[in-house]
C-alpha positions as a Python dict, from the first residue, in 0.01 Angstrom:
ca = {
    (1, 'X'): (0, 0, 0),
    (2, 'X'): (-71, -321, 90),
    (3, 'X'): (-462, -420, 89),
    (4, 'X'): (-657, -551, 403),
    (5, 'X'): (-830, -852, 397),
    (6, 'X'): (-1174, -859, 358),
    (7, 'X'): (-1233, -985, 717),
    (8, 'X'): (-1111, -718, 883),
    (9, 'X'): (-1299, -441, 724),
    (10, 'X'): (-1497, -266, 970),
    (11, 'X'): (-1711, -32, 729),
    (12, 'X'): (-1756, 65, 398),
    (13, 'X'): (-1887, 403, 230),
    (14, 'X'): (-2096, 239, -72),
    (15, 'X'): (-2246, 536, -165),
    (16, 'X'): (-1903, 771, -189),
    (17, 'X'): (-1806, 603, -549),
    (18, 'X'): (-2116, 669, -654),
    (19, 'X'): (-2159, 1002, -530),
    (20, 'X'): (-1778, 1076, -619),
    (21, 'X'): (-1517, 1054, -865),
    (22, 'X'): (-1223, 919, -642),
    (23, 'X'): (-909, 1054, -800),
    (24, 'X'): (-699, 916, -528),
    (25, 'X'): (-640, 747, -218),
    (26, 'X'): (-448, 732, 87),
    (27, 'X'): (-463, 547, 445),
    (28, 'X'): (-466, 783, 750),
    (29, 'X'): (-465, 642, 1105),
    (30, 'X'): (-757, 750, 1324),
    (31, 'X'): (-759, 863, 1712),
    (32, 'X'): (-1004, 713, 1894),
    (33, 'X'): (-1158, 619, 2318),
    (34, 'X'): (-1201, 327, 2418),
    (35, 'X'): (-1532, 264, 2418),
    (36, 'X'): (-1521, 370, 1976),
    (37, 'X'): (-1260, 88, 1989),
    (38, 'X'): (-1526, -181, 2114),
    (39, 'X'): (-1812, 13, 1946),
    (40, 'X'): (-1601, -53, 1636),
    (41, 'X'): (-1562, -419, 1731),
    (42, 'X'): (-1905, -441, 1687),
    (43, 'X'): (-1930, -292, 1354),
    (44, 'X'): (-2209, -17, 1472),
    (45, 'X'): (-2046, 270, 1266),
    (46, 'X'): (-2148, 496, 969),
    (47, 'X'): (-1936, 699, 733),
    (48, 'X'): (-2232, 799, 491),
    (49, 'X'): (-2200, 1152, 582),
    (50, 'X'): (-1840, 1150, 649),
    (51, 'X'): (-1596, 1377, 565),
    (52, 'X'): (-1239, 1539, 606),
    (53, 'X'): (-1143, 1873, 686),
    (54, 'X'): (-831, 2070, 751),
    (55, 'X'): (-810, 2297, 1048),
    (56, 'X'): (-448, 2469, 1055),
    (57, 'X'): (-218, 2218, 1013),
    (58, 'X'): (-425, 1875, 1115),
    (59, 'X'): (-654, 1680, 939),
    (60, 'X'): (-1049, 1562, 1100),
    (61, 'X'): (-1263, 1341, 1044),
    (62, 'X'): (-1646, 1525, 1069),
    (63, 'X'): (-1991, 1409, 1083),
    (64, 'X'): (-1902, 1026, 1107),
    (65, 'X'): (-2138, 835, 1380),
    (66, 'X'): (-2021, 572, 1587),
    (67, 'X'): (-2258, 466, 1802),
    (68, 'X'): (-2233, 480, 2181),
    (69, 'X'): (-2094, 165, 2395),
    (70, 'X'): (-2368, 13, 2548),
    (71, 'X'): (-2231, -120, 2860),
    (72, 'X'): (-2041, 231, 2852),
    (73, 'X'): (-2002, 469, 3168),
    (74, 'X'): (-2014, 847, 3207),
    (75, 'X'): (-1699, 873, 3013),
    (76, 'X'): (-1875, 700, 2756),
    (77, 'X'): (-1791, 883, 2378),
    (78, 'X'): (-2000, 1166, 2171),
    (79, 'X'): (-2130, 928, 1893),
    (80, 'X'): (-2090, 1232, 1592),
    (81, 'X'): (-1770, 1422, 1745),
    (82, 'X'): (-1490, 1500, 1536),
    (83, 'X'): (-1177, 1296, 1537),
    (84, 'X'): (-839, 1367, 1505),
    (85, 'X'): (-643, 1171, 1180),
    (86, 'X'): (-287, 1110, 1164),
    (87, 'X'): (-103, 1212, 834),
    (88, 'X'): (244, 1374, 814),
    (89, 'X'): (168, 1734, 829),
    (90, 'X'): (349, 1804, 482),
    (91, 'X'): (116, 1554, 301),
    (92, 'X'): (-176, 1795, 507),
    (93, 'X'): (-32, 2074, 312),
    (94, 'X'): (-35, 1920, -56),
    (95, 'X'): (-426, 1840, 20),
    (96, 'X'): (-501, 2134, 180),
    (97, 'X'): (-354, 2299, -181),
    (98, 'X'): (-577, 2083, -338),
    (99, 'X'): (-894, 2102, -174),
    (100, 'X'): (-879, 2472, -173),
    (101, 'X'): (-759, 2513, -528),
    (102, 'X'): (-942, 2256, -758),
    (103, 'X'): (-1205, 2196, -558),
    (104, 'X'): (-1197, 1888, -427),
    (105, 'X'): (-1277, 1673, -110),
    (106, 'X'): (-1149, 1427, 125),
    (107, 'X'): (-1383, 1140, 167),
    (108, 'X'): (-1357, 841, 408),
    (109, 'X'): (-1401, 516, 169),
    (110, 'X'): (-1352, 252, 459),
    (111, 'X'): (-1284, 155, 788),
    (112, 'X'): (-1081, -111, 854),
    (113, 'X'): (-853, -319, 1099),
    (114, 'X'): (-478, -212, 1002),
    (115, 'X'): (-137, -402, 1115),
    (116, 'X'): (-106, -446, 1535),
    (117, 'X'): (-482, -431, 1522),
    (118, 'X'): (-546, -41, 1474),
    (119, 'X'): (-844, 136, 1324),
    (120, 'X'): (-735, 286, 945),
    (121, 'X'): (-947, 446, 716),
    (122, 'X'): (-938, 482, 341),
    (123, 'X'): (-947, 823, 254),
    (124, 'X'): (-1032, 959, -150),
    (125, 'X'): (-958, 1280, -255),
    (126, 'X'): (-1255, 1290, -478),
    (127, 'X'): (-1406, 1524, -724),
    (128, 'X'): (-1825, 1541, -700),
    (129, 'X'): (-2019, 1376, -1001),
    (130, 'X'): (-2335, 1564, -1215),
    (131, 'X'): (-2631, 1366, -1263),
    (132, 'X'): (-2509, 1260, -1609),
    (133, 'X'): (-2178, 1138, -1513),
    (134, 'X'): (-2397, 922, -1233),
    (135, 'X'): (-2606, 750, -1522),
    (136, 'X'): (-2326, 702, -1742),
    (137, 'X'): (-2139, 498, -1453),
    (138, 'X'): (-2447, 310, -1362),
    (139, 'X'): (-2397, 235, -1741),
    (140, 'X'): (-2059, 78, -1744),
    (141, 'X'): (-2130, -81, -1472),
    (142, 'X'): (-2473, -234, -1597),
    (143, 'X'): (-2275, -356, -1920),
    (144, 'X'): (-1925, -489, -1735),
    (145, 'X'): (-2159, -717, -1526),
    (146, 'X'): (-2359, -830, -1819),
    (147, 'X'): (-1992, -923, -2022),
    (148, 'X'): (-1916, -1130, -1702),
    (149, 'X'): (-2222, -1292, -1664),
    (150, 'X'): (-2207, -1404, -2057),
    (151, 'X'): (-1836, -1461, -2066),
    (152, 'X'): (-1701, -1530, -1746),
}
C-alpha cells in the first residue's frame, strides 16, 4: 500500500497509538453525502471516539463526528451517524474472527484524500494497552527523541 502524502490527510487519530497497540492495518473506502464531502474539505472532523463494527456481513464506522455543512439545507447530514465502509466481504469475515476471538478492535487511524480524490481511512486492528505498557511507550519514545536530538 502505497502512502498518501502528507497534504492530503484530512484527520488523524493521535490518541489511538497511544491508547492502542496497532497490530495491523488496512485502508477501507468510506460512504459518504455530500455535504460530509465538503464538511471534509474543510477538515471539521473527529475520529477520537471512532470505531468499527461488524453488523452481518458489512463493516461501520460508529461514533465518528463530522460536523454539519454550514451553508447546508434540510438534507443536510447527521454529524455522529454511522457510515457504511467498503471492504471485500471475505476480508469482513477474517476480522470479524478476530475481533470476536482474541479480542481485538478496529480503530480508524486517519482520514485521508485517496486516488480520484476519495475519502479513505486507515483502519488498525489494535489490541488495548494497560497503564504500564502506556508508560513504558512514553519511555521509548522519551529516549528515541533524546538519541536524535544528540545524534542526529
Amino acid at each position: 500500500m502505497a502512502k498518501p502524502r502528507d497534504k492530503s490527510l484530512i484527520v488523524a487519530n493521535k490518541r489511538a497509538r497511544y491508547r492502542y497497540e496497532v497490530v495491523d492495518t488496512m485502508e477501507v473506502g468510506i460512504v459518504l453525502q455530500g455535504t460530509e464531502v465538503k464538511t471534509l474539505r474543510d477538515g471539521k472532523v473527529s475520529l477520537d471516539e471512532a470505531f468499527g463494527r461488524i453488523d452481518g456481513d458489512e463493516l461501520f464506522l460508529v461514533g465518528s463526528y463530522i460536523q454539519e455543512y454550514t451553508h447546508g439545507n434540510r438534507q443536510n447530514h447527521e454529524p455522529t451517524r454511522k457510515r457504511k465502509l467498503l471492504m471485500r466481504r471475505r476480508e469482513i469475515r477474517k476480522l470479524e474472527a478476530l475481533v470476536k476471538q482474541q479480542g481485538f478492535a478496529l480503530i480508524p487511524l486517519r482520514m485521508y484524500w485517496g486516488e480520484r480524490s476519495y475519502a479513505k481511512l486507515e483502519l488498525g486492528l489494535c489490541r488495548g494497552r494497560k497503564t504500564v505498557d502506556k508508560r513504558q511507550h512514553l519511555k521509548r519514545k522519551e529516549t528515541a527523541k533524546e538519541i536524535r536530538r544528540d545524534y542526529g
